[in-house]
DSSP file (Angstrom, degrees, kcal/mol; ACC not computed):
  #  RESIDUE AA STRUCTURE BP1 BP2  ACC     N-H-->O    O-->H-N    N-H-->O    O-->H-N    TCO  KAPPA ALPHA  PHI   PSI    X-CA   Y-CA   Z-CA
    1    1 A X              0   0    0      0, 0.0     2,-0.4     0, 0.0     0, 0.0   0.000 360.0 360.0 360.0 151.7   35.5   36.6  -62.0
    2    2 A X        -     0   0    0      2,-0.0     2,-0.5     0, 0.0     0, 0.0  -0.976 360.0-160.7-140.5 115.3   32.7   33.8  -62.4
    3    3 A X        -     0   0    0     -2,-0.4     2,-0.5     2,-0.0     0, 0.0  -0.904  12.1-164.4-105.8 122.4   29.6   35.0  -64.4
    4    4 A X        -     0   0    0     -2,-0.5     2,-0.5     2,-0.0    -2,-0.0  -0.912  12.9-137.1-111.4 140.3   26.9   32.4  -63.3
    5    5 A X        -     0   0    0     -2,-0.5     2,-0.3     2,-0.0    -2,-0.0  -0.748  18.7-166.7 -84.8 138.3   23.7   32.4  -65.9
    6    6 A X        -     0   0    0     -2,-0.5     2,-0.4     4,-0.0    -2,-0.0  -0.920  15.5-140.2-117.4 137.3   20.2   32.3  -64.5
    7    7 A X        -     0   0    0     -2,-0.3     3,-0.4     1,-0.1    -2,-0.0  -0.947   4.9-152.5 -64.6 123.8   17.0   31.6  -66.3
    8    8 A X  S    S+     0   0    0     -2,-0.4     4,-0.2     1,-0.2    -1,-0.1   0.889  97.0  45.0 -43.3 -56.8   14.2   33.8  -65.0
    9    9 A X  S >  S+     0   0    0      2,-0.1     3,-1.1    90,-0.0    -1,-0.2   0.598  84.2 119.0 -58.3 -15.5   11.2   31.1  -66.1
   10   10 A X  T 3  S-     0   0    0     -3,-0.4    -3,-0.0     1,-0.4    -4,-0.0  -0.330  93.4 -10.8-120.7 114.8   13.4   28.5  -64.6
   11   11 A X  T 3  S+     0   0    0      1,-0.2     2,-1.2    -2,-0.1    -1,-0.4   0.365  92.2 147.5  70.6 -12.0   11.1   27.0  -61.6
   12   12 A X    <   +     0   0    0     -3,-1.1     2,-0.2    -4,-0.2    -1,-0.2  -0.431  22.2 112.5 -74.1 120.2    8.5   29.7  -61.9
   13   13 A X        -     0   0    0     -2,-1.2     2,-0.3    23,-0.1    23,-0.1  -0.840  42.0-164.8-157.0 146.4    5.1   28.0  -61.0
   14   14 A X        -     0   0    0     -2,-0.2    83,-0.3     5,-0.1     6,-0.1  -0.892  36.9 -99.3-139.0 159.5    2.8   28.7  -57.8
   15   15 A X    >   -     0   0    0     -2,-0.3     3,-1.6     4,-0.1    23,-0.2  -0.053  61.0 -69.6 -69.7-179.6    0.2   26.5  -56.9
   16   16 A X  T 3  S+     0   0    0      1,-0.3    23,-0.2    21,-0.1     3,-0.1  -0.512 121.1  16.4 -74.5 151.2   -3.4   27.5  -58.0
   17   17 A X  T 3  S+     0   0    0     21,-1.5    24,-0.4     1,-0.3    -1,-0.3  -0.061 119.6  95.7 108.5 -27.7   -5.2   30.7  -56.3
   18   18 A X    <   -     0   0    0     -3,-1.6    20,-1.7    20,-0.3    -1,-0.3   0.141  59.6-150.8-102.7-160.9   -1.5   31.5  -55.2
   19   19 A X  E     -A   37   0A   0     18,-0.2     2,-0.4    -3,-0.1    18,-0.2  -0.897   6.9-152.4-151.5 147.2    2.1   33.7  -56.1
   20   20 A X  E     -A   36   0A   0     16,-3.3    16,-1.9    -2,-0.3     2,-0.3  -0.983   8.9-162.0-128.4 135.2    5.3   33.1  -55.4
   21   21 A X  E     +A   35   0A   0     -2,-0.4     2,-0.4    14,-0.2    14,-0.2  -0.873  11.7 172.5 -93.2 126.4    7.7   35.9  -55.1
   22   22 A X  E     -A   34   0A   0     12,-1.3    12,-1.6    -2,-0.3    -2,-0.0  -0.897  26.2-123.5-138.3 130.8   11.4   35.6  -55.4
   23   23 A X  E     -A   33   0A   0     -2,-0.4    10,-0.3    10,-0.2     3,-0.1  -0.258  15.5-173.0 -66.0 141.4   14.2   38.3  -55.4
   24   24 A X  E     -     0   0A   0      8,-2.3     2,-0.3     1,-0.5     9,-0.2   0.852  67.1 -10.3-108.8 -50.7   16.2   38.4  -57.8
   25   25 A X  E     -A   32   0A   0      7,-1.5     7,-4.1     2,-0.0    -1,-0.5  -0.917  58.8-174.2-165.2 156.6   18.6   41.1  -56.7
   26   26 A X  E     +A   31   0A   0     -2,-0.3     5,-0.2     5,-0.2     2,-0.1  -0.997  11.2 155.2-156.7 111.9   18.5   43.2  -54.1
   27   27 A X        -     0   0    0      3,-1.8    -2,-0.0    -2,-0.2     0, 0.0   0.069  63.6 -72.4-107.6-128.1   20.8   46.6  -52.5
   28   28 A X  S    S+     0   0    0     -2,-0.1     3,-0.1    78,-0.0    77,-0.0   0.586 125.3  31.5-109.7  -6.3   20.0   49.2  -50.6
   29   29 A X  S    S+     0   0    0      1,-0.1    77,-5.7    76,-0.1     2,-0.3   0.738 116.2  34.5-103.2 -24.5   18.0   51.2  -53.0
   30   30 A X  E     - B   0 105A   0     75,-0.2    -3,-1.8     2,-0.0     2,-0.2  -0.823  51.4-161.5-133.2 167.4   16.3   48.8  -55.3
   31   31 A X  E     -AB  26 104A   0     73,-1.0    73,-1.8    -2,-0.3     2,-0.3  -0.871   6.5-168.4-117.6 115.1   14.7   45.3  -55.3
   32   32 A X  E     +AB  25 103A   0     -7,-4.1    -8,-2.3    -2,-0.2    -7,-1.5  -0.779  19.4 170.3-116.1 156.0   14.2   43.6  -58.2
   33   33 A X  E     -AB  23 102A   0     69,-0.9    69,-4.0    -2,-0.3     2,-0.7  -0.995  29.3-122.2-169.6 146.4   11.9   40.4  -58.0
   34   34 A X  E     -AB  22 101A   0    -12,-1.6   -12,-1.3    -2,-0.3     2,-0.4  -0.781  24.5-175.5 -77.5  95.8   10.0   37.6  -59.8
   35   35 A X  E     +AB  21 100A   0     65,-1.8    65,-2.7    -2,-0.7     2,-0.3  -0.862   8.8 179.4-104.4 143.6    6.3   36.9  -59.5
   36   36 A X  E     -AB  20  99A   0    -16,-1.9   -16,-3.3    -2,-0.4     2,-0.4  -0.975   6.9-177.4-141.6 148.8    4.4   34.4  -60.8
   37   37 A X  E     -AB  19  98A   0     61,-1.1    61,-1.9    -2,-0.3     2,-0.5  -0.902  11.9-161.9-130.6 141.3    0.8   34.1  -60.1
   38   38 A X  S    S-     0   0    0    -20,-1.7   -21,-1.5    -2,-0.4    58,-0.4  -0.744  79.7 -31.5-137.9 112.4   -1.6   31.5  -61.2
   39   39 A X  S    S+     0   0    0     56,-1.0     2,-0.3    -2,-0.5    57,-0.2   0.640 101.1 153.2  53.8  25.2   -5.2   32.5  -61.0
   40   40 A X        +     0   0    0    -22,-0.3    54,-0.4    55,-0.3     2,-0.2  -0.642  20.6 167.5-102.5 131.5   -4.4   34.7  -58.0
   41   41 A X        -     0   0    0    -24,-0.4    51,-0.2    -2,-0.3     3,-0.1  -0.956  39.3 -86.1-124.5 178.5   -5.9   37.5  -56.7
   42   42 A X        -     0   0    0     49,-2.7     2,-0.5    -2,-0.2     3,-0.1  -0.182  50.8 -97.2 -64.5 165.9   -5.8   39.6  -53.7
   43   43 A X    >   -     0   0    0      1,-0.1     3,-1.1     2,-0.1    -1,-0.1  -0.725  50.7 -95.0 -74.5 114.4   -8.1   38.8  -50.5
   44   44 A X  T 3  S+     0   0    0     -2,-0.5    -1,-0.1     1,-0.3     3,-0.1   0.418 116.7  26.6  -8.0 127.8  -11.3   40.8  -50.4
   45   45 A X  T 3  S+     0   0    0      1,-0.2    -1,-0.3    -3,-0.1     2,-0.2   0.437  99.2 121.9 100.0 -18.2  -10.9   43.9  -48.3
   46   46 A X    <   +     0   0    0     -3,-1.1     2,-0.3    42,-0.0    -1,-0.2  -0.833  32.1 180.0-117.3 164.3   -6.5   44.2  -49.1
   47   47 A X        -     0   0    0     -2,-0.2     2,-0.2    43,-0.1    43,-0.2  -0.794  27.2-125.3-162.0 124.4   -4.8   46.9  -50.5
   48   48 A X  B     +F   89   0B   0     41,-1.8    41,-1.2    -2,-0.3     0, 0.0  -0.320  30.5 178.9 -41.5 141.2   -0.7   47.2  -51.3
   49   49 A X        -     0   0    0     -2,-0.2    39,-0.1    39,-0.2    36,-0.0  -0.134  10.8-179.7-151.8  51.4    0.4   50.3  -49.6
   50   50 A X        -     0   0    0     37,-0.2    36,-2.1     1,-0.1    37,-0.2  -0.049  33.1-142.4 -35.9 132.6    3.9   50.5  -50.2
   51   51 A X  S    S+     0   0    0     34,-0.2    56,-0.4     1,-0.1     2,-0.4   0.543  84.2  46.7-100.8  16.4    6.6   53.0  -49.2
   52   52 A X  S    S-     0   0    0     54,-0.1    54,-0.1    32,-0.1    -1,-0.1  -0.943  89.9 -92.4-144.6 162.7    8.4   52.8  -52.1
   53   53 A X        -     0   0    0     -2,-0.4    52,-2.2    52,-0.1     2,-0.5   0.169  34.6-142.2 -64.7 165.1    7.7   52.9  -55.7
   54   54 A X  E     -DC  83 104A   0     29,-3.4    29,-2.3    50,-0.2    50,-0.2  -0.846  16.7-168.9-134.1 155.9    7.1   50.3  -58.0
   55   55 A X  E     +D   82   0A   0     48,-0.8     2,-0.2    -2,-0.5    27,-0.2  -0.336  18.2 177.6-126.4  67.9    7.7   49.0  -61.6
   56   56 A X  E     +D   81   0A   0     25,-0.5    25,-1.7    -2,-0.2     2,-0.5  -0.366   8.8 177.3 -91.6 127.2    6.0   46.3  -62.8
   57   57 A X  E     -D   80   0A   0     44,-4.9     2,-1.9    -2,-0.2    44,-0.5  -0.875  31.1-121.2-128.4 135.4    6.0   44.6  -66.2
   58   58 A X        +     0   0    0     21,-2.3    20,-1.8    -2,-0.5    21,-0.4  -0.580  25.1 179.6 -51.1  63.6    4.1   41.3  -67.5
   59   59 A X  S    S-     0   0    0     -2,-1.9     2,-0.2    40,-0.7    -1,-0.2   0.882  71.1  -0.9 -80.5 -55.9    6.7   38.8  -68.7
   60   60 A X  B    S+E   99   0A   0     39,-0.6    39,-1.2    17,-0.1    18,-0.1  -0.876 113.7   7.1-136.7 148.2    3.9   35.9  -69.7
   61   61 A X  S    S-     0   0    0     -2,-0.2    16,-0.6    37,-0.2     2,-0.2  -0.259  84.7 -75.6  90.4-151.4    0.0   35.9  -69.5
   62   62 A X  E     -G   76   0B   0     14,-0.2    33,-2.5    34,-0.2     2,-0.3  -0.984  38.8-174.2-165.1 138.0   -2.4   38.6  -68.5
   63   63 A X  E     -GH  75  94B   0     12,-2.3    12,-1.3    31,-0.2     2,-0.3  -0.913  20.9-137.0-137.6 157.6   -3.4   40.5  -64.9
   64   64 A X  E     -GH  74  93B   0     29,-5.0    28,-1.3    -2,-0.3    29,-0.9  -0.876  16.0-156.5-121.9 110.2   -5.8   42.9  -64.0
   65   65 A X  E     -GH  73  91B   0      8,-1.5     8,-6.5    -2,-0.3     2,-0.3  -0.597  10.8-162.0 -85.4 126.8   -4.5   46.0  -61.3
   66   66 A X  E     -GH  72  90B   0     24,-2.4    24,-1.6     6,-0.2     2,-0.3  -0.919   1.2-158.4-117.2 150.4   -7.3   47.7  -59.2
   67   67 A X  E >   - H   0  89B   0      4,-2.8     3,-1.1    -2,-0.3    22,-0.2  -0.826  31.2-117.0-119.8 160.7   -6.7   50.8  -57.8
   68   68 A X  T 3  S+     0   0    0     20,-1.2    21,-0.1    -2,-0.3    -1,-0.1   0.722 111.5  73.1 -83.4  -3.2   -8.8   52.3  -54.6
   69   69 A X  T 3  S-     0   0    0     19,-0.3    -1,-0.2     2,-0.2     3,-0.1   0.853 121.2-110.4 -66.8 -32.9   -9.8   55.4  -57.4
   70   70 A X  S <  S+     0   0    0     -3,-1.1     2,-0.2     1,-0.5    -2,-0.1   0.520  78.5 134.2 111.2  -4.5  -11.9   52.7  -58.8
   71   71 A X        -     0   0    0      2,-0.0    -4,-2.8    -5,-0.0    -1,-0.5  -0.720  39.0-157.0 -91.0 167.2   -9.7   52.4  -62.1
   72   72 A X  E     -G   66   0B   0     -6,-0.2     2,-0.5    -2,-0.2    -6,-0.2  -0.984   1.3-154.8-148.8 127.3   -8.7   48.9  -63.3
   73   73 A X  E     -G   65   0B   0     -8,-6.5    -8,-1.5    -2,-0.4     2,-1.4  -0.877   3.1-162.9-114.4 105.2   -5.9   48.4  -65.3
   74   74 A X  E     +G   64   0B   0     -2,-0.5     2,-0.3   -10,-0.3   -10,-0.2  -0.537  17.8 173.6 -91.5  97.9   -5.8   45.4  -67.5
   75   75 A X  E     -G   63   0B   0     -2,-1.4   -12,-2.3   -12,-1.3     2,-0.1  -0.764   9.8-167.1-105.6 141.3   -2.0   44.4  -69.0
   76   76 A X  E >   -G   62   0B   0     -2,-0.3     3,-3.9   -14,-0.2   -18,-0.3  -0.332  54.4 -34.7 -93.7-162.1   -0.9   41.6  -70.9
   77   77 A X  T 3  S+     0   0    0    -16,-0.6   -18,-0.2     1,-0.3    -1,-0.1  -0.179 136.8  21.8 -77.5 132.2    2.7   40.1  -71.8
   78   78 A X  T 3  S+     0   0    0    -20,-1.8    -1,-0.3     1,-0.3   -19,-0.1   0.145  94.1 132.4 109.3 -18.5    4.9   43.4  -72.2
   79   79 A X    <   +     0   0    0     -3,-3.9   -21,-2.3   -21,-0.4    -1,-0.3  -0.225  29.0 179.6 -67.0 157.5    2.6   46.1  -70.0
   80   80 A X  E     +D   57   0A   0    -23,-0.2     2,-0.3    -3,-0.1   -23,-0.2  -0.825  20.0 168.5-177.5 136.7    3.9   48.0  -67.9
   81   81 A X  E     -D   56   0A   0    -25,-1.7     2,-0.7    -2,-0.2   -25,-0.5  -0.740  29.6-129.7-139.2-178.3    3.1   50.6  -65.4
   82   82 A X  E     -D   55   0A   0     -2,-0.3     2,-1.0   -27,-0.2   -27,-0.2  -0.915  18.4-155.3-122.8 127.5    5.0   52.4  -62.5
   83   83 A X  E     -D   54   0A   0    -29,-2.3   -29,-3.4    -2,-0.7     2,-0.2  -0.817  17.6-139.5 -99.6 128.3    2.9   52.4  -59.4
   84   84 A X        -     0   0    0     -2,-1.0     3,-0.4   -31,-0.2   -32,-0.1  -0.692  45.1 -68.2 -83.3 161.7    4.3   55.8  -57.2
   85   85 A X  S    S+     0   0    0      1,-0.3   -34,-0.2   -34,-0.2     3,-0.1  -0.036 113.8   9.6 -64.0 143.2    4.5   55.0  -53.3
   86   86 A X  S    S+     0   0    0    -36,-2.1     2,-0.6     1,-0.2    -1,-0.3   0.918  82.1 145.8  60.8  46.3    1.8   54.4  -51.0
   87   87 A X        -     0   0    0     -3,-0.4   -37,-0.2   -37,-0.2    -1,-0.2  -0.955  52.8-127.6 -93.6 112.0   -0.7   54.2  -54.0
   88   88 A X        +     0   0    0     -2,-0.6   -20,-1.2   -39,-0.1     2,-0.3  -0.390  43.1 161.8 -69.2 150.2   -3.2   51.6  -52.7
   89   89 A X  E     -FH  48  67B   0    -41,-1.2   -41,-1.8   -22,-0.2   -22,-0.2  -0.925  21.0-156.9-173.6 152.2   -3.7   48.6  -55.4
   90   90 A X  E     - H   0  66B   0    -24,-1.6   -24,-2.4    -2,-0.3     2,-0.7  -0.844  27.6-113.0-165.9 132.7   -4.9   45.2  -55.6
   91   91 A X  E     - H   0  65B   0     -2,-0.2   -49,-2.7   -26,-0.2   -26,-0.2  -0.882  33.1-177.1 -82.1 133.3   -4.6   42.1  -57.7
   92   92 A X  E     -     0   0B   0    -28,-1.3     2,-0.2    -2,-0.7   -27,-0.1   0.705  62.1 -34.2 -89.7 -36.5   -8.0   41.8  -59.1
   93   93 A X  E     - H   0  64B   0    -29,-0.9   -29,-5.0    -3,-0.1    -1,-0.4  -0.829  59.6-163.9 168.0 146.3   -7.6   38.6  -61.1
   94   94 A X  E     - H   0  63B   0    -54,-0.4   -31,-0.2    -2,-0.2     2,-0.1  -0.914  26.6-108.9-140.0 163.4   -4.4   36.7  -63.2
   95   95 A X    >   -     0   0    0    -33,-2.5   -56,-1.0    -2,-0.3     3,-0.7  -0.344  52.5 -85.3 -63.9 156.9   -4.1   33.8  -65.8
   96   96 A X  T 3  S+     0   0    0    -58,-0.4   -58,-0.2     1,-0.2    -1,-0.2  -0.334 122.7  23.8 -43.5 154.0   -2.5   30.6  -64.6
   97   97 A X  T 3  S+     0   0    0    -83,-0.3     2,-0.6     1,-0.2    -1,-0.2   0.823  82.0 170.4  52.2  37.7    1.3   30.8  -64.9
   98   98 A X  E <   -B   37   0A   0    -61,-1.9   -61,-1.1    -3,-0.7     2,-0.5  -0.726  12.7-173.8 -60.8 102.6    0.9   34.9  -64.7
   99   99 A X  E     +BE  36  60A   0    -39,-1.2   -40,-0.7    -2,-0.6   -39,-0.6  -0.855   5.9 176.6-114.3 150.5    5.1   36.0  -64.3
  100  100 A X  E     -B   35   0A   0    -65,-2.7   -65,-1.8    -2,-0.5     2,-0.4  -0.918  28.1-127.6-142.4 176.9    5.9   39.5  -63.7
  101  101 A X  E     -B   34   0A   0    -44,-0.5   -44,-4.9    -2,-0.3     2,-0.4  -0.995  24.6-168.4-143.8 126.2    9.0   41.7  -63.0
  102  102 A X  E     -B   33   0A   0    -69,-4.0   -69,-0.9    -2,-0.4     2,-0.2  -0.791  10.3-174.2-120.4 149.8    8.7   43.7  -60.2
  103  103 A X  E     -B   32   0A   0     -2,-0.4   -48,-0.8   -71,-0.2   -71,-0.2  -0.590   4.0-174.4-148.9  93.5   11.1   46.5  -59.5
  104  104 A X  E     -BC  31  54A   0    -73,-1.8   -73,-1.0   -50,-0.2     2,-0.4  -0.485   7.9-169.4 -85.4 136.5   10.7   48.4  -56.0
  105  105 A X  E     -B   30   0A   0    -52,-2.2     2,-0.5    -2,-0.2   -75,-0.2  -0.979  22.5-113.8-134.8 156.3   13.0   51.5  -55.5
  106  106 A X        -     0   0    0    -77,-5.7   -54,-0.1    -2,-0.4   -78,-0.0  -0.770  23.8-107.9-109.1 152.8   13.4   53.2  -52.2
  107  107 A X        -     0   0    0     -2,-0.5     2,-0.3   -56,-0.4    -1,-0.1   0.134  41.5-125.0 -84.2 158.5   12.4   56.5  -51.4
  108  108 A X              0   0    0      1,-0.1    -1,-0.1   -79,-0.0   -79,-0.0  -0.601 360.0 360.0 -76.8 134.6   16.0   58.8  -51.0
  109  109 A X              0   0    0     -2,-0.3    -1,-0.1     0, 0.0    -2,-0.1   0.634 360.0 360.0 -72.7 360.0   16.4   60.7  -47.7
């Protein structure tokens, strides 16, 4: 067996205003994934609505999460919150060079 090492930081960048997402690993139940956002937020008027839940943690920088209740959740490097499915939510505003760790699981039958 051949254990290959990955960096996480390793090419994380997005151009300004933007994200880039990339999966990291991926079955049938879970997806785990990379974001990095720089100055990014969502487009006026959108809302995530996901069907399955989510786990998101701050690697580097600082984001703010709005939620359609009207709270606004502000996390820096270490927060972390578990959004449950089909909760509508928004980025509101990130630092340059914003990385996160995203972890989607999928609802059971």
């Amino acid at each position: 067996m051949t254990i290959t090492i990955r960096n996480l930081f390793t090419g994380a960048t997005a151009p300004p205003g933007l994200e880039q997402c990339l999966t990291l690993f991926e079955n049938a139940n879970v997806r785990v994934a990379r974001i990095v956002s720089n100055a990014h937020r969502s487009p006026a008027g959108f809302w995530y609505d996901q069907p399955e839940d989510e786990w998101v943690m701050v690697l580097r920088g600082q984001a703010t999460l709005e939620f359609t209740d009207g709270e606004a959740v502000a996390m820096r490097a270490g927060d972390h919150v578990t959004i449950a499915s089909h909760v509508r939510h928004r980025v509101s505003e990130t630092d340059a060079e914003t990385s996160w760790l995203a972890v989607h699981v999928k609802p059971q039958p």
